[in-house]
C-alpha positions as CSV (number, residue, x, y, z in Angstrom):
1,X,-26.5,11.6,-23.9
2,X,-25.7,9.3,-21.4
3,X,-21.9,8.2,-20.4
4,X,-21.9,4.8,-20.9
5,X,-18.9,2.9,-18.8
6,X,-18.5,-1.0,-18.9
7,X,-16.5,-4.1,-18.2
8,X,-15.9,-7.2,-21.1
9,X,-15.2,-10.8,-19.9
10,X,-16.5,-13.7,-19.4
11,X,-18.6,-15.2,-16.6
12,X,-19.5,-12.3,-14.9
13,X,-22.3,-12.7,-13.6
14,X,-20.6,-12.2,-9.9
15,X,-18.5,-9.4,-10.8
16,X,-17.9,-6.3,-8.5
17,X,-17.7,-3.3,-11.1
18,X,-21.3,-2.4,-11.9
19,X,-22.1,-2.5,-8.5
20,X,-19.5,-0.6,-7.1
21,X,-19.8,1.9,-9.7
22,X,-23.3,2.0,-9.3
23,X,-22.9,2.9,-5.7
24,X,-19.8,5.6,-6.7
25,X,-22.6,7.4,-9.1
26,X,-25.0,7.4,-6.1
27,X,-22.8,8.2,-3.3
28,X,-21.0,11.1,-5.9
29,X,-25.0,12.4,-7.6
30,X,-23.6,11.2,-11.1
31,X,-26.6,11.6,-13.1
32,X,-25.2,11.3,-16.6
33,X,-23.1,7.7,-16.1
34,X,-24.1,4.3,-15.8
35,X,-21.5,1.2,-15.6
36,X,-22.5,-2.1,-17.8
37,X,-21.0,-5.3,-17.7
38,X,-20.5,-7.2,-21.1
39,X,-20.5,-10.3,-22.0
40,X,-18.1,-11.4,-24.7
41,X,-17.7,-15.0,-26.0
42,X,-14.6,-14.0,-27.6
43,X,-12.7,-10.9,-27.8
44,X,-13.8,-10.4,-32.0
45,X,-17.2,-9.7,-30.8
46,X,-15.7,-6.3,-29.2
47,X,-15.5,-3.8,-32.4
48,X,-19.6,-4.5,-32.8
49,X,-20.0,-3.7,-29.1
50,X,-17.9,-0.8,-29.3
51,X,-19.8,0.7,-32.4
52,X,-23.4,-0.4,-31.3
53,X,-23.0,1.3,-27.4
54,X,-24.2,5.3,-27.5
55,X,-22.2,7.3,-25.7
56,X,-19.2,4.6,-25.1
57,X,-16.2,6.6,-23.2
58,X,-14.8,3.3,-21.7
59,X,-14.4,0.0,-20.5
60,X,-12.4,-2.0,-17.7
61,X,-11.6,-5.4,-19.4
62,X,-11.2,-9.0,-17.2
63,X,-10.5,-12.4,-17.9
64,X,-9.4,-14.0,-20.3
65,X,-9.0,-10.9,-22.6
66,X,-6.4,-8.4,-21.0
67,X,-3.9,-9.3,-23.2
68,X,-5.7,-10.4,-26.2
69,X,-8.1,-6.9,-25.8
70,X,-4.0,-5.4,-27.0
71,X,-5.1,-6.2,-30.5
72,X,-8.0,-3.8,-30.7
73,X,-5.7,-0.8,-29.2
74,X,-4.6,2.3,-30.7
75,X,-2.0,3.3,-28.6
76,X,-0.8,1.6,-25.2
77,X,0.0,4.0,-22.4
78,X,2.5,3.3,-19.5
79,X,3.2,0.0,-18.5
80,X,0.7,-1.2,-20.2
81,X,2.7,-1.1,-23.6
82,X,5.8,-3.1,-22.3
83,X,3.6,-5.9,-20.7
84,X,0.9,-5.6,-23.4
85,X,-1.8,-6.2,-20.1
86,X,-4.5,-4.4,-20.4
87,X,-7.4,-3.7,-18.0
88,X,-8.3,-0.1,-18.4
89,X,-9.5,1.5,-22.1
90,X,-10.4,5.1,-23.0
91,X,-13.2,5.2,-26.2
92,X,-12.6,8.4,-28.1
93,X,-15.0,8.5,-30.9
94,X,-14.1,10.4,-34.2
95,X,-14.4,11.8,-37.6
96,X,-10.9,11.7,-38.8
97,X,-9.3,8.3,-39.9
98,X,-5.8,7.3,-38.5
99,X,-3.1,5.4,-39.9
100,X,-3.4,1.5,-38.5
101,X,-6.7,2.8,-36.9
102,X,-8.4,-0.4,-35.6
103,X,-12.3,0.1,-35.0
104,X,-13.8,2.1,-37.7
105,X,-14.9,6.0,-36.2
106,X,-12.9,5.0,-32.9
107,X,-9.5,5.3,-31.3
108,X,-8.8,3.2,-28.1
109,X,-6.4,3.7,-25.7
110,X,-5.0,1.1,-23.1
111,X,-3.9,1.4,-19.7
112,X,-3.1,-0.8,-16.5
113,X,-5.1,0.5,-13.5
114,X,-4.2,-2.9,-11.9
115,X,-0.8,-1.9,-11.2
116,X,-1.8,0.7,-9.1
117,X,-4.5,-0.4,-7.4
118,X,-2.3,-3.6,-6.1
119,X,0.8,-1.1,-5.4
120,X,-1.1,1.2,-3.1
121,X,-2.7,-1.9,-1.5
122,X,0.1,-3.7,-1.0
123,X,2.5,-1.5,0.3
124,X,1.0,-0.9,3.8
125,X,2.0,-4.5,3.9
126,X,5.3,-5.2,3.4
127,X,7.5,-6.2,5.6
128,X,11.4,-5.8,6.2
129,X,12.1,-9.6,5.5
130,X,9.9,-9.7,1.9
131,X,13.2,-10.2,-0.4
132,X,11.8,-13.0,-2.4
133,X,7.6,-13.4,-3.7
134,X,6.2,-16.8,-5.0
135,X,3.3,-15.6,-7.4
136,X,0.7,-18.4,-8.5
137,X,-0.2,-18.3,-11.5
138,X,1.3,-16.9,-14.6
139,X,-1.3,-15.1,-16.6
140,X,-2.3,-11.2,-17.5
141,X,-2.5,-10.4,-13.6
142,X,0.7,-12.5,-12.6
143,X,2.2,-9.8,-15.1
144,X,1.1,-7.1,-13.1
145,X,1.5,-8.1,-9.9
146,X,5.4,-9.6,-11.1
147,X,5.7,-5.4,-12.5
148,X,5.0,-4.2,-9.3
149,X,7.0,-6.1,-7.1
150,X,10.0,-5.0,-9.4
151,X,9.7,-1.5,-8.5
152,X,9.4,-2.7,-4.9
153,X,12.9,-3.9,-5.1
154,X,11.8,-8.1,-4.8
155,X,12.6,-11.0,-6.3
156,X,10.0,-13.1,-8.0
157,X,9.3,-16.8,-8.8
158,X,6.3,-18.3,-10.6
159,X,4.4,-21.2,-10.3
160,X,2.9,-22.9,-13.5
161,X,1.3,-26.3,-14.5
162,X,4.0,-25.8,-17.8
163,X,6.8,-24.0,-16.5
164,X,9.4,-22.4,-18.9
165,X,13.0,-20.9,-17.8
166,X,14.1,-20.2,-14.3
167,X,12.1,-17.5,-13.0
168,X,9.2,-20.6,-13.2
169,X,8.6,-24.0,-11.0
170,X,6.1,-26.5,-11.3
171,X,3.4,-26.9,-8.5
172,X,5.2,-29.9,-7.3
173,X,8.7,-28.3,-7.0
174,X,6.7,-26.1,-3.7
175,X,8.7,-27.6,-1.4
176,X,10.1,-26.2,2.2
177,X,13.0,-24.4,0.7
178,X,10.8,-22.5,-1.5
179,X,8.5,-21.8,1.0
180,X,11.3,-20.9,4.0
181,X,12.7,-18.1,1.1
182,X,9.4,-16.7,-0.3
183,X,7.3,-15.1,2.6
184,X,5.1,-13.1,0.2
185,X,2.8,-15.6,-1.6
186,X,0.6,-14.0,-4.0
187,X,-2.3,-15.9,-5.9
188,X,-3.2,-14.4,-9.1
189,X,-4.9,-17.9,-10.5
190,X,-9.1,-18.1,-10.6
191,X,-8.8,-21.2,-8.1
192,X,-10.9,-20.8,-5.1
193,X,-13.5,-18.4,-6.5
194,X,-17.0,-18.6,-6.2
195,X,-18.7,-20.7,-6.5
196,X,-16.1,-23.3,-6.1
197,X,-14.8,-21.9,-3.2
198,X,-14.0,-25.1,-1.6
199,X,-10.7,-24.8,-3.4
200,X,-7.3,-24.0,-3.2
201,X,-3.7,-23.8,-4.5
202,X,-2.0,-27.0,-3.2
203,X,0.8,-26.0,-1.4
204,X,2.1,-27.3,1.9
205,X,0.6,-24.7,4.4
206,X,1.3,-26.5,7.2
207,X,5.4,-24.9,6.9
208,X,3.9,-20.9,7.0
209,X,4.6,-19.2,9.7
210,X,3.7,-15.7,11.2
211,X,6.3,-14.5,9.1
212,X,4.5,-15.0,5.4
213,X,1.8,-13.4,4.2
214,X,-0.6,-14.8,1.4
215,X,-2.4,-12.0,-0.7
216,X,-5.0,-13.0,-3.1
217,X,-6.2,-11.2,-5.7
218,X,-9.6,-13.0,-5.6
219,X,-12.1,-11.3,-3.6
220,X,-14.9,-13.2,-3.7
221,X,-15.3,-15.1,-1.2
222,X,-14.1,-12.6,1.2
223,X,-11.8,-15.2,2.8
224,X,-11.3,-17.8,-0.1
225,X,-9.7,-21.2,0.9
226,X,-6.5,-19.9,0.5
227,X,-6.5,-17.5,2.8
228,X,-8.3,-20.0,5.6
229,X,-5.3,-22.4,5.1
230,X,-2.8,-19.5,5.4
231,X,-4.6,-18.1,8.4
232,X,-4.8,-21.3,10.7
233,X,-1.0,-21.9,9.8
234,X,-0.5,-18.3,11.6
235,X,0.3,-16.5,8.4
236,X,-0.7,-13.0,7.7
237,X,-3.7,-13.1,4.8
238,X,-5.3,-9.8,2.3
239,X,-7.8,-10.6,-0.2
240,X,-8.2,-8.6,-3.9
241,X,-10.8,-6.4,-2.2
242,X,-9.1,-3.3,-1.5
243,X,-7.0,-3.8,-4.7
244,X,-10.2,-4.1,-7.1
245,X,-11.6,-0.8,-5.1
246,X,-8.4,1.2,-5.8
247,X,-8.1,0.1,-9.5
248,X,-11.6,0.9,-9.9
249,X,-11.4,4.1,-8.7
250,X,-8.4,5.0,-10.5
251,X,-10.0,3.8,-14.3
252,X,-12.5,6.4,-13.2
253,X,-10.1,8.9,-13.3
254,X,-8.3,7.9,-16.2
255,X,-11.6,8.1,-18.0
256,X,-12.4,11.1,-17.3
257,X,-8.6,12.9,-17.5
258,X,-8.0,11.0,-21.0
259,X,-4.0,11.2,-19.8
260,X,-1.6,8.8,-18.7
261,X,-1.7,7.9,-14.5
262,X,1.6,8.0,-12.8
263,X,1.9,4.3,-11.9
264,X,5.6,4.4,-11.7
């Protein structure tokens, strides 16, 4: 039978997994697997997909259900059980019924590939001077992203439209003090990609300097308003390509080892 890979979410018509994984099969002469992207209109609709897919072993899951997707796993591996962020999912199909078992016949298991795929791409990256990180956004990937930086050793500070505590700021409160003291600005929101790729965060990019680097997670557009903004100011700029590749490859792995990656 067939191994049957996929990705749930919504709006993905313009998503990069199926083709990149279509082109890993080709490059690698993987016969047996083929990579499907699924459209959910709400997370509930995943037991039936998961019961009526042959040959399921697993799935990559995208917004707006990483989190939500935590209610429909067995057991959560790694970070992924203190963040409850999950973007990664082993299938394992069986005969024998488990305690709290949540899909009838199945056992899922939840991982965060995301964390390692924007660890190893940001690291070539940082600099000396990257103490403090604004991240945009405060959603499943802000979670991540906030998880890594941690282990890196710097300080974080969110931006929300509704922000709560001190570890969070309104967009107006991006002012030139926050800006001077948080060279590493991250964007984990959707704004900017296509097709409305005319827009962009508001902040004022007309204080960056060589010294700051703005990553976005978004990848397409290849260069997304963001990172234009960022450039012309002098600023160093990565987009969520190479992160999305190294994520990618490392679900592949973790599908087909079953066993938790080191993402420490």
């Amino acid at each position: 039978m067939m191994r049957q890979y996929g990705l749930i979410g919504q709006h993905l018509v313009h998503t990069f997994s199926p083709a990149w994984f279509a082109d890993k099969f080709q490059r690698e002469s993987i016969a047996d697997a083929s990579y499907t992207a699924f459209e959910l209109s709400d997370i509930d609709e995943l037991p039936r997909l998961v019961m009526k897919t042959p040959g399921l072993r697993g799935f990559n899951v995208t917004i707006p259900y990483k989190t939500s997707v935590c209610a429909y796993i067995d057991e959560l591996y790694g970070p992924a059980a203190g963040l409850q962020v999950v973007n990664t999912v082993v299938v394992e199909e069986t005969d024998v019924p488990f305690e709290g078992q949540k899909i009838p016949g199945f056992r899922l298991k939840g991982f965060n590939t995301d964390i390692y795929g924007f660890k190893e791409s940001i690291k070539p990256l940082m600099r000396p001077w990257f103490e403090r990180a604004l991240i945009l956004g405060t959603g499943a990937s802000a979670s991540s992203v906030a998880y890594v930086l941690y282990k890196l050793g710097v300080d974080t500070l969110f931006v929300s439209r509704n922000p709560q505590g001190d570890q969070e700021i309104s967009w107006e409160e991006i002012n030139e003090h926050v800006i001077r003291f948080h060279p590493l600005i991250i964007n984990t929101t959707p704004i900017g990609q296509f097709p409305d790729s005319e827009s962009a965060p508001v902040l004022p990019y007309e204080l960056l300097t060589d010294k700051h680097l703005l990553y976005d997670l978004l990848y397409n557009p290849a260069e997304t308003e963001f990172l234009k903004r960022g450039k012309a100011a002098g600023a160093m700029v990565h987009n969520g390509q190479s992160m999305l590749e190294m994520q990618a490859e490392q679900s592949w792995k973790t599908w087909q080892n079953n066993e938790i990656s080191k993402q420490d």
